[in-house]
C-alpha positions in Angstrom: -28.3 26.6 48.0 -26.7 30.0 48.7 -26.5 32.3 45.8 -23.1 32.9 44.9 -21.5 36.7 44.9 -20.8 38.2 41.5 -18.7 40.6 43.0 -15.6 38.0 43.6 -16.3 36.1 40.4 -13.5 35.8 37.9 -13.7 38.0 34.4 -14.8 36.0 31.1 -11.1 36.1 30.2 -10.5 34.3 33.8 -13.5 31.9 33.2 -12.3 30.8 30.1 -8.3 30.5 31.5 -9.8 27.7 33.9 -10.5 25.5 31.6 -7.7 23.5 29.8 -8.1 24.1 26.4 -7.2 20.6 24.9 -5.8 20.5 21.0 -8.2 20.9 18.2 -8.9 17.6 16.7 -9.1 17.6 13.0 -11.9 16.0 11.9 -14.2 18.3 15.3 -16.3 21.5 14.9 -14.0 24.3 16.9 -17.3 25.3 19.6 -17.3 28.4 21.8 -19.0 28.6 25.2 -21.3 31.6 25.9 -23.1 32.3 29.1 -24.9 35.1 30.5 -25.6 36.7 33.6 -27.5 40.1 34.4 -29.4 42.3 37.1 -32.5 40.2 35.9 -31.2 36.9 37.8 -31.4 38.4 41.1 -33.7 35.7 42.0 -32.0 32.4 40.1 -29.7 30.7 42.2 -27.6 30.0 39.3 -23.3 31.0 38.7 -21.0 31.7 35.7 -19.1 28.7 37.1 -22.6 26.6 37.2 -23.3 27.5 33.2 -19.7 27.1 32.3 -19.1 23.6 33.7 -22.5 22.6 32.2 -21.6 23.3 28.6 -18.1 22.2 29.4 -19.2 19.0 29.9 -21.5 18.6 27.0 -19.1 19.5 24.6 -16.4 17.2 26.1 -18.8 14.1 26.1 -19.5 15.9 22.3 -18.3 13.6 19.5 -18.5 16.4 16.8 -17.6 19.2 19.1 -14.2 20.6 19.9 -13.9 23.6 22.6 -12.2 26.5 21.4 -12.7 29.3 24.4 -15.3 30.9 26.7 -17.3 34.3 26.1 -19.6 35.1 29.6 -20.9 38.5 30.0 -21.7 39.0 33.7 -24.1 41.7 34.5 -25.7 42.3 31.2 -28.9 42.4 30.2 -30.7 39.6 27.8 -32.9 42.3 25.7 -30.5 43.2 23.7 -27.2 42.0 22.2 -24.7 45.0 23.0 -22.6 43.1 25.2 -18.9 42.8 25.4 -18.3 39.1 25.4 -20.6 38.8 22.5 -19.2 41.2 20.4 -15.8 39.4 20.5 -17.8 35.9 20.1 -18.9 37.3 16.7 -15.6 38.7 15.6 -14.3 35.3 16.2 -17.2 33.9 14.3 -16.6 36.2 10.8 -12.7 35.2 11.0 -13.9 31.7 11.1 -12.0 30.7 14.5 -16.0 29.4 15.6 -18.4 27.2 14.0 -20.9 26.1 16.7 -22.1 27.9 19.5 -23.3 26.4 22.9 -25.3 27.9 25.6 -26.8 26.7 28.5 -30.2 27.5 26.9 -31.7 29.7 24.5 -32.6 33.0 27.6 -28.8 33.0 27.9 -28.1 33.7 24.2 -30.9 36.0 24.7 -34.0 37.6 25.7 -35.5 39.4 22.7 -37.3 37.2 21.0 -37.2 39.2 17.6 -33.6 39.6 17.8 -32.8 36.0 19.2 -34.9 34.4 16.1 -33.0 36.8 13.5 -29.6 35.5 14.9 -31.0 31.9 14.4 -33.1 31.8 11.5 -31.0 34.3 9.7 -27.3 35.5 10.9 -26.0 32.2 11.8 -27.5 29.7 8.2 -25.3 32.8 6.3 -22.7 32.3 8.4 -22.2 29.0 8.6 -22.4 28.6 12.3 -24.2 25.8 14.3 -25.7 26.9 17.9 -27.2 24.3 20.6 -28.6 24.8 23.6 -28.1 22.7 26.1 -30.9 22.0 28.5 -33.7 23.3 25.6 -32.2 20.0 24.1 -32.1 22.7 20.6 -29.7 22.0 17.6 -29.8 24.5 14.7 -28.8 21.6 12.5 -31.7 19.6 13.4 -34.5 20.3 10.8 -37.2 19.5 13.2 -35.8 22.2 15.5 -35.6 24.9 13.2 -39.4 24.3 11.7 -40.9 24.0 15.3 -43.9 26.4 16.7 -41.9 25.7 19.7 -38.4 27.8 18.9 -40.1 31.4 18.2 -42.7 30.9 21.3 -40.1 29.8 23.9 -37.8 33.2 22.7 -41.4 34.9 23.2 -41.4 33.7 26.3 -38.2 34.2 27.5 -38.7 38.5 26.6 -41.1 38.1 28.0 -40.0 37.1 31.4 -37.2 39.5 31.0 -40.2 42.0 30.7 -41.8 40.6 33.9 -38.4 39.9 36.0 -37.4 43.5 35.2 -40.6 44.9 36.4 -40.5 42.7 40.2 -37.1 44.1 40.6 -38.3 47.3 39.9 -40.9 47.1 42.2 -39.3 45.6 44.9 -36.4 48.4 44.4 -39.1 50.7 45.0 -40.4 49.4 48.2 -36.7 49.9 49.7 -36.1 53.0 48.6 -40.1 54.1 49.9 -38.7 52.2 53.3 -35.0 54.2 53.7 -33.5 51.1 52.7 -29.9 52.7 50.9 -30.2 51.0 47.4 -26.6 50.5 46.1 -23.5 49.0 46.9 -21.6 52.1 47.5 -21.8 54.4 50.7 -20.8 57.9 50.3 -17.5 59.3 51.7 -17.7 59.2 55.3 -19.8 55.8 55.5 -19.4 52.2 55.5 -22.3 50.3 54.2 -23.2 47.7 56.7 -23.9 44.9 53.9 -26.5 43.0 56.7 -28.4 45.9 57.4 -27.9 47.7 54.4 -27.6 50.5 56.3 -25.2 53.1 56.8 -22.5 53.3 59.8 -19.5 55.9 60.5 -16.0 55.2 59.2 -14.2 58.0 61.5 -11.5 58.3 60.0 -13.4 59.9 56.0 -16.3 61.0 58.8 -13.5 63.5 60.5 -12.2 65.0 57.1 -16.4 65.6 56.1 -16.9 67.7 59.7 -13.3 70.3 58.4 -14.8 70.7 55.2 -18.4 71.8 56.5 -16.6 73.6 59.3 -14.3 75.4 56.7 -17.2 76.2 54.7 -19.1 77.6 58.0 -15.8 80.1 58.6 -16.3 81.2 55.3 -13.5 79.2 53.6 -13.7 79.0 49.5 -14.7 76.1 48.4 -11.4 76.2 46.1 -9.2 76.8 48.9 -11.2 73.8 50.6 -10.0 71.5 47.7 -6.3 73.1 48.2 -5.9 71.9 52.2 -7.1 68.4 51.5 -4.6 68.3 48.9 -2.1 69.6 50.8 -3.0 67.4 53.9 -2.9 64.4 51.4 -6.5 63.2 52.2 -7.2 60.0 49.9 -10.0 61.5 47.2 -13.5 59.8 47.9 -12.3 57.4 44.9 -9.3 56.7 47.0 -11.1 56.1 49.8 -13.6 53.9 48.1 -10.7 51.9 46.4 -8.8 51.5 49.9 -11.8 51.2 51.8 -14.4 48.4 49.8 -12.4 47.8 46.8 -9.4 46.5 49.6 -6.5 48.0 47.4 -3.3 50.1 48.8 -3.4 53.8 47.8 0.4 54.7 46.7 -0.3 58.3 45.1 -2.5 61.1 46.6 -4.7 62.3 43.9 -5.5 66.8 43.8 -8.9 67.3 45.1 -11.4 69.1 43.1 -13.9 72.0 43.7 -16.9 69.6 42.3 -15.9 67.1 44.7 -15.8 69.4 48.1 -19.1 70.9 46.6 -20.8 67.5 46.1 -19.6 66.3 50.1 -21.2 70.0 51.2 -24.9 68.9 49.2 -25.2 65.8 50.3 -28.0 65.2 52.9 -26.6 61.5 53.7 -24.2 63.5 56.6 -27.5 64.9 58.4 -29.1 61.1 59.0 -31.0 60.9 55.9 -31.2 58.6 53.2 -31.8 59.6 49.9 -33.3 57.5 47.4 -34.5 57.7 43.9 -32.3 60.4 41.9 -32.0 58.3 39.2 -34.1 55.8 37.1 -33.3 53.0 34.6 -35.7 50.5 32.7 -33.6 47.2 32.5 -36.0 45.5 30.3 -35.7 49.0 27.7 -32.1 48.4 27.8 -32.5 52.4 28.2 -29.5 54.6 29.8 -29.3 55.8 33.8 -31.4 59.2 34.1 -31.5 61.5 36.9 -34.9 62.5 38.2 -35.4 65.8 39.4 -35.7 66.8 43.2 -39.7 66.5 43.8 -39.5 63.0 42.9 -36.7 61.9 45.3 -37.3 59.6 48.3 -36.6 61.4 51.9 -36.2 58.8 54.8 -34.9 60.9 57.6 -32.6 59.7 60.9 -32.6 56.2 58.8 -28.2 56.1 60.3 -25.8 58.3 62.2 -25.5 61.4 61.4 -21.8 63.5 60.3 -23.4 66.9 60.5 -25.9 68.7 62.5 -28.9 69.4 60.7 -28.7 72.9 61.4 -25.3 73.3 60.3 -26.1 71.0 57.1 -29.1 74.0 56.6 -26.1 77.0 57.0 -24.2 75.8 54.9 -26.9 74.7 52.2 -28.0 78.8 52.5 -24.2 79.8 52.2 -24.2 78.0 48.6 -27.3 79.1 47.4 -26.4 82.5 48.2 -23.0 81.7 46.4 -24.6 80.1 43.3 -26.7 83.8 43.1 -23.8 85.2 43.1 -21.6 83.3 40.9 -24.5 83.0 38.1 -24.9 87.2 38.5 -21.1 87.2 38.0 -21.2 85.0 35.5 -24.1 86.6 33.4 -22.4 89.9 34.4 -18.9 88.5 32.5 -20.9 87.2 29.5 -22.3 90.4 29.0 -18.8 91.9 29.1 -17.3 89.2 26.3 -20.4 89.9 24.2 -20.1 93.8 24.7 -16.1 94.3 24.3 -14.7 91.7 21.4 -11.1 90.8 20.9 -10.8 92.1 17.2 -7.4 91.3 17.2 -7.3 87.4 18.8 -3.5 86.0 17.9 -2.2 88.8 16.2 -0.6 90.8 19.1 2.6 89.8 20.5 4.9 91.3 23.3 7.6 92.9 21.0 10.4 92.2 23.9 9.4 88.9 24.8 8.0 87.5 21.7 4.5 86.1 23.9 1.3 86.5 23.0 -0.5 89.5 24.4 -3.6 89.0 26.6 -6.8 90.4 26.3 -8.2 91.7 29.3 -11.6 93.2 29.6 -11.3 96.0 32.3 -14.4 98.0 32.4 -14.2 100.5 35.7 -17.3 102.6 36.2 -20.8 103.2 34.7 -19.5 105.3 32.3 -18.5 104.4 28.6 -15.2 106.5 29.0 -14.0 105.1 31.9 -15.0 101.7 30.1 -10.8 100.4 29.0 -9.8 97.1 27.6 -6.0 96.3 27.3 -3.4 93.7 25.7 -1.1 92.7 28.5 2.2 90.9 28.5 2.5 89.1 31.6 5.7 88.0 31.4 7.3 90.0 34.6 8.1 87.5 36.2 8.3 84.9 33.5 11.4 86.4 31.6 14.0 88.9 32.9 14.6 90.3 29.3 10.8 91.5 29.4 9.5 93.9 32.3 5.9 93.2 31.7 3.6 95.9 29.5 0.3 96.8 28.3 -0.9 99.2 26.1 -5.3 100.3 26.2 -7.2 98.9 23.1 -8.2 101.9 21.8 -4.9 103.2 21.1 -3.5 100.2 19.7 -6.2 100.7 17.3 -5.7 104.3 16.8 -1.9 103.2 15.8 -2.2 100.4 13.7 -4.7 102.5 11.4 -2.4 105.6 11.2 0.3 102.5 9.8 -2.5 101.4 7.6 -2.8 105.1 6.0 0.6 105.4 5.7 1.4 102.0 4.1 -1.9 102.6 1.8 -0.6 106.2 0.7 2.8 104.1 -0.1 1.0 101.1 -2.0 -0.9 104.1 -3.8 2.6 106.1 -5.1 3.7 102.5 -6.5 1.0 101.7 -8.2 1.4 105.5 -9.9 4.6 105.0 -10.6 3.9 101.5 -11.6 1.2 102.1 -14.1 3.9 104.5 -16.0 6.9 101.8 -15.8 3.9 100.4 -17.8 4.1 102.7 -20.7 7.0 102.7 -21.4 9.5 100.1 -23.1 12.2 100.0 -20.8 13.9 96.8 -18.9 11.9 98.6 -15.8 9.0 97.8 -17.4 8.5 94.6 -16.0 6.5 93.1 -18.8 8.3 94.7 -21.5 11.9 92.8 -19.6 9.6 90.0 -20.0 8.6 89.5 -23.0 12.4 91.0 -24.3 13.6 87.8 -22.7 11.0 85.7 -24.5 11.8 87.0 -27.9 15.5 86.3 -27.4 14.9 82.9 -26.2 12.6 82.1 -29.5 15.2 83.3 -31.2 17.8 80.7 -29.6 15.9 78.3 -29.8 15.3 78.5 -34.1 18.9 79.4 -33.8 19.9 76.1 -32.7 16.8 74.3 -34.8 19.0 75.5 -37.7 22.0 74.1 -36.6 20.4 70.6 -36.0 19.2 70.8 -39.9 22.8 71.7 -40.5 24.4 69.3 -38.7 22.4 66.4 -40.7 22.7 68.0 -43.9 26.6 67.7 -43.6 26.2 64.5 -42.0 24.5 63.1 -45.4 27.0 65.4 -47.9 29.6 63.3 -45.8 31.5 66.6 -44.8 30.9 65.0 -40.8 31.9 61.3 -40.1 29.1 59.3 -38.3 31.1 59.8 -35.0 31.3 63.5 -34.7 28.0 63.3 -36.0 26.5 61.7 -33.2 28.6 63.5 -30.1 27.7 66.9 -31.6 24.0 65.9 -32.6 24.0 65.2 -28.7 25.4 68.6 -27.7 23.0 70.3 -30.0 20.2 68.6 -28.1 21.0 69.1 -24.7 21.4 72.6 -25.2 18.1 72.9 -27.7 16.3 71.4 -24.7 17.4 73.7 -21.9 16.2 76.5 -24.6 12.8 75.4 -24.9 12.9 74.9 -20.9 14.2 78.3 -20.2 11.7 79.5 -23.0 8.9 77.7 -21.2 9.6 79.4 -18.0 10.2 82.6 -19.3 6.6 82.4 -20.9 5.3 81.4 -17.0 7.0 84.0 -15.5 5.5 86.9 -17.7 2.3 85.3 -17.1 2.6 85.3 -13.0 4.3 89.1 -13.8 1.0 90.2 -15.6 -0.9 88.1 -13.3 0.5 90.1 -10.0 0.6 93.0 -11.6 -3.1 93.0 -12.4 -4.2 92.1 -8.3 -1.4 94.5 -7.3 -3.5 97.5 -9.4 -7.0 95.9 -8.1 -5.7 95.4 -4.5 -4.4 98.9 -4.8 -7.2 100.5 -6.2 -9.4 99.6 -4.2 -7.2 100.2 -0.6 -7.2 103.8 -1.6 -11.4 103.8 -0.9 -10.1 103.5 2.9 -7.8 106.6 3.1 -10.4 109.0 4.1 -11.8 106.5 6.7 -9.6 107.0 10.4 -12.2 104.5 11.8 -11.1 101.1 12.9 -11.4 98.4 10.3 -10.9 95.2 11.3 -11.7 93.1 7.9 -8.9 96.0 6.7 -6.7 95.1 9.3 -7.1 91.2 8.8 -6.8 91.7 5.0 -3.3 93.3 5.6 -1.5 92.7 8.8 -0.4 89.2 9.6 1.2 90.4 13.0 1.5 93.2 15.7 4.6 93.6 17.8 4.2 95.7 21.3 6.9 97.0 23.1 7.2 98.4 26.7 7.0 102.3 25.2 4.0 101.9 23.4 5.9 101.9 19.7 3.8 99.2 17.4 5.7 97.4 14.5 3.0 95.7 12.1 4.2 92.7 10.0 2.0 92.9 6.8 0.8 89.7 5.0 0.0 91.8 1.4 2.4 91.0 -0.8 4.1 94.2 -2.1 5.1 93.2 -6.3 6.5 96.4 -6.7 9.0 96.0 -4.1 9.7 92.5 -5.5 10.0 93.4 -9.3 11.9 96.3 -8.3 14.6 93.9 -7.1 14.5 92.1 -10.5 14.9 95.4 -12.4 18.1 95.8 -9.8 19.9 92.8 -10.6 19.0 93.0 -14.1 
């Protein structure tokens, strides 16, 4: 019988729609179907429909056994248990929608025989769950099933025909790709794979749009510019091509081409005649990843089909992007270099003073020597917003400029805290602390003020001098307002704490900001500790927004609207 193709079978989800799903009966186990197929079956002539309609109809001639739905993972190997369908077959199982399990037989539940017998002997008693296998004639209820020599050496046997299966299909992959043979189910742009021959033919139509990009290249067309006319020409991408082209769907949008795509197209020895094979390796039996394999170890089979390009040209142009890659990666190194050499200190913190935009750092190093060696902040908004013309100013001024501001607002910071640590000494309402703690000692007074009146109040109340009506409405006054004494007392006490608190970092800060006044050099843990912002504008004039919070200014308010 003729193997079936995977390609057109139906998903698990479509499998499992098939089948009517009939009402759970009551007193019936709710069972779950789950089959298997992988790149190890190449040989078995054997269909998710085949292992679905088996264990469809043993559950339906099943007196115990009610079906419930059907989890199949198709292409996925047995030596391992990270499969799709599976994982949602055991989800089901912990929320207890599944209590038995049916496969085909055991090599479809799995291949690894220490993993398969952990599942049996040990997940599934826990969880409850019941699993049979069908044509092993195996029930995990049955005692005499569980006990058996024969369970843990037919899953020893079934790894290890995964192991062996896995190893023929490597070889016989081999041999193919040794031969020319194009392994794979996907030709690359420009080709049809002729599924008979396995070879591959011309599709003129991608072939024609493969000859302008080599020919582009040849005249000395960037390969970005390359990537801009097939966009512009609205050539279907090679995934557009492939989904129009073997996948049989319409192509309604035009995707942008990329440069890694033209540059992939302009390597690719396919268009010369040639089939390339072995770039890549995978152990199926490992369960281990794909991995590319380095050039030496490739498989050359040349004039195997048609060729695209001359093989002359396909040389030209492989020169024309070596010599490109030289150039970019001296570029490159070249730009590195210059990032490492000339930081941007001041990242974020300059702003186009017109415009309000960020400032851009540009490294613009002209000549050998370090003079002629200039980095600037540039607003490029010229053409972005009419209220801004576009500006830049050179790093090294802008430097020069914030740090005469620094001086001046140090030398400032430095007369405040002078006059600051005499306001100190003296006991006057300017005297922050002194206001401070005069507002605290009129609040305590208040406050045993109004205690007095509360012991008053009662002591009238008992000498009968106040009826027990007034008693009570002016006991309540006398509370309310005893209580927003003790408040404002409270906060009062904070605030001469925060005063004495800022006061103190103001004098540190201070003190220590005056170390930098004979220093013109530029600072930029100085700046970073003081300037939150820098403002540009088209003549050059800097406006810096400082982040240090200046207490003298602030209490000098409070001593104003005192």
């Amino acid at each position: 019988m003729a193997r079936k193709s995977r390609k057109n079978l139906p998903q698990p989800e479509q499998a499992a729609a098939s089948v009517l799903l009939p009402e759970l009966e009551e007193a019936k186990i709710p069972a779950a179907i789950y089959g298997r197929l992988s790149v190890e079956d190449e040989e078995k002539e054997e269909s998710m429909e085949t292992q679905i309609a088996l264990v469809q109809d043993y559950i339906n001639r099943s007196s115990e056994l009610s079906y419930v739905d059907t989890y199949f993972d198709n292409g996925f190997t047995g030596t391992n248990f990270k499969r799709p369908a599976f994982t949602r077959l055991m989800n089901d199982v912990r929320q207890k929608k599944i209590k038995c399990i049916v496969v085909k037989d055991l090599s479809r539940f799995g291949r690894n025989y220490l993993e398969a017998g952990y599942y049996i002997e040990t997940v599934f008693p826990f969880l409850g769950i019941r699993l049979i296998a069908v044509t092993d004639n195996f029930d995990s209820t049955r005692k005499e099933d569980m006990e058996s020599l024969a369970l843990p050496i037919r899953n020893m046997v079934n790894a290890m025909y995964a192991k062996d299966i896995s190893k023929k299909i490597w070889t016989s992959l081999q041999r193919k790709k040794e031969a020319g043979y194009a392994v794979g189910n996907d030709a690359p742009y420009g080709y049809i794979r002729n599924p008979m021959t396995k070879r591959n033919e011309i599709d003129p139509e991608a072939a024609f749009y493969v000859q302008l990009i080599f020919q582009w290249e040849l005249m000395g067309v960037p390969i970005f510019e390359i990537a801009r006319r097939m966009t512009l020409l609205q050539v279907p991408t090679p995934r557009e091509w492939h989904r129009k082209m073997v996948e049989g769907k319409e192509v309604l949008t035009y995707k942008k081409w990329g440069v890694t795509t033209i540059r992939h197209i302009l390597e690719n020895q396919t268009y010369v005649g040639d089939t390339i094979n072995n770039k890549s390796t995978q152990k199926l039996f490992a369960g281990q990843d794909r991995r590319d394999l380095p050039k030496e170890q490739w498989y050359v089979a040349k004039n195997t089909h048609p060729a695209i390009i001359a093989r002359d040209d396909f040389e030209k142009v492989q020169k024309i992007l070596n010599k490109n890659r030289v150039v970019f990666q001296t570029v490159r190194a070249k730009s590195e270099q210059i990032r490492a050499e000339y930081q941007n200190d001041l990242a974020g913190m300059v702003f186009c003073a017109d415009c309000g935009r960020q400032m851009e750092f540009e490294r613009l190093p002209h000549g050998a020597e370090e003079s002629k060696k200039v980095c600037y902040y540039i607003c490029k908004a010229r053409q972005a917003d009419d209220k801004c013309i576009g500006h830049q100013i050179p790093e090294k001024l802008l430097k020069a400029l914030i740090m005469d501001q620094l001086h001046l607002f140090i030398v400032q910071l430095s007369d405040k805290r002078k006059v600051l640590e005499e306001l100190q000494k003296i006991e006057d309402v300017q005297n922050p602390v002194y206001r401070a703690k005069g507002e605290i000692m009129s609040l305590t007074d208040k406050v045993s003020q109004m205690a007095k009146k509360r012991e008053q109040l009662y002591a009238d109340y008992v000498a009968g001098v106040v009826d027990s009506e007034d008693y009570q409405l002016i006991r309540e006054d006398y509370s309310r307002q005893y209580d927003g004494l003790r408040a404002a007392l409270q906060e009062a006490e904070n605030k001469k704490t925060e005063v004495e608190r800022q006061i103190e970092e103001y004098m540190n800060m201070t003190s220590h900001l005056e170390e930098h006044l004979d220093n013109f050099e530029f600072d930029i843990q100085l700046v970073k500790s003081l300037v939150q912002k820098i403002e540009v504008s088209a003549d050059k004039r800097i406006r810096i927004v400082f982040g240090f919070q200046d207490v003298f200014t602030e209490l000098g308010k409070e001593s104003a609207e005192t």
